[in-house]
N, C-alpha and C positions, 0 to 999 in steps of 0.2 A: 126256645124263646120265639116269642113273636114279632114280628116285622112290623113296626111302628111307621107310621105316616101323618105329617100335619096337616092338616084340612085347615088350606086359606078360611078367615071367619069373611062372609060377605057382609055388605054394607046393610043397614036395614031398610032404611028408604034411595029409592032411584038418585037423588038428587042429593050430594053433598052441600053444607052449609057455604063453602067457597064460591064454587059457582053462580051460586042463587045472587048471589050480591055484586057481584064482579060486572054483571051484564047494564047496571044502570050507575054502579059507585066512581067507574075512571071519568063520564063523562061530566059529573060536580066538582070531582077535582082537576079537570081541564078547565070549567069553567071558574073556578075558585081560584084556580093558580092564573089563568089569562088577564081576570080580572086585579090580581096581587102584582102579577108585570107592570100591567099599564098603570094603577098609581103610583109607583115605583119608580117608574121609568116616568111618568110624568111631573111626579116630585124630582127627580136626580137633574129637569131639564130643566125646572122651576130653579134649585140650587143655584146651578151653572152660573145661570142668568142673571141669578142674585149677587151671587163671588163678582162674576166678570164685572159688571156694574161698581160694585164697590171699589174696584181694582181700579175702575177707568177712572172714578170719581176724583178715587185719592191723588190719582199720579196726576190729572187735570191741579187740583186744588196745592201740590205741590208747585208745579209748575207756575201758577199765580201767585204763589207766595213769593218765589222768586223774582218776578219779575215784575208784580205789581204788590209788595205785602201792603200798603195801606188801604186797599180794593179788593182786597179776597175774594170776598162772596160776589160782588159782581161781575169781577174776572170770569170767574167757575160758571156763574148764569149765563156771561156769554157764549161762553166756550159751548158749554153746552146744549144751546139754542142755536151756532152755529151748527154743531155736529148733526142735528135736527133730531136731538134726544130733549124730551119733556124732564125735567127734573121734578118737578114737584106734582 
C-alpha cells in the first residue's frame, strides 16, 4: 500500500476577504459608536437635569402650600427667583 499525504489546498488570491475590509471598517465604527456616546451621554445629562428640576419644583411648591396655601404660585415664583433659577 501506498503512503498517503494531504496537500494543504493554498488560498487563490494573496489577499483574504477579512483583511481587505478590516483596514478602513473599525475606524466607522469608532466614529459611529463616539458619535452614539455623546448623544447618549448628552441626552442622560439633559434627563438629570430635567428629574432634578422637577424634584426641586415639587418639594419648593409643597413647601408653599404649607405655609402659604392661599398664595401657591407666587410663593413658588419667589422661591424661585430667589434661588436665581428662571421658571418660565
Amino acid at each position: 500500500m501506498a503512503n498517503l499525504q494531504s496537500v494543504p489546498k493554498e488560498p487563490e488570491s494573496g489577499e483574504t476577504p477579512d483583511t481587505a475590509a478590516t483596514g478602513t471598517l473599525p475606524i466607522w465604527q469608532w466614529l459611529v459608536g463616539a458619535v452614539l456616546v455623546v448623544a447618549l451621554g448628552s441626552w442622560l445629562v439633559w434627563l438629570s437635569a430635567y428629574v432634578q428640576r422637577m424634584f426641586i419644583e415639587e418639594e419648593i411648591r409643597g413647601a408653599c402650600q404649607r405655609v402659604m396655601p392661599d398664595t401657591v404660585q407666587r410663593c413658588v415664583d419667589t422661591v424661585v427667583i430667589q434661588r436665581g433659577g428662571a421658571r418660565r
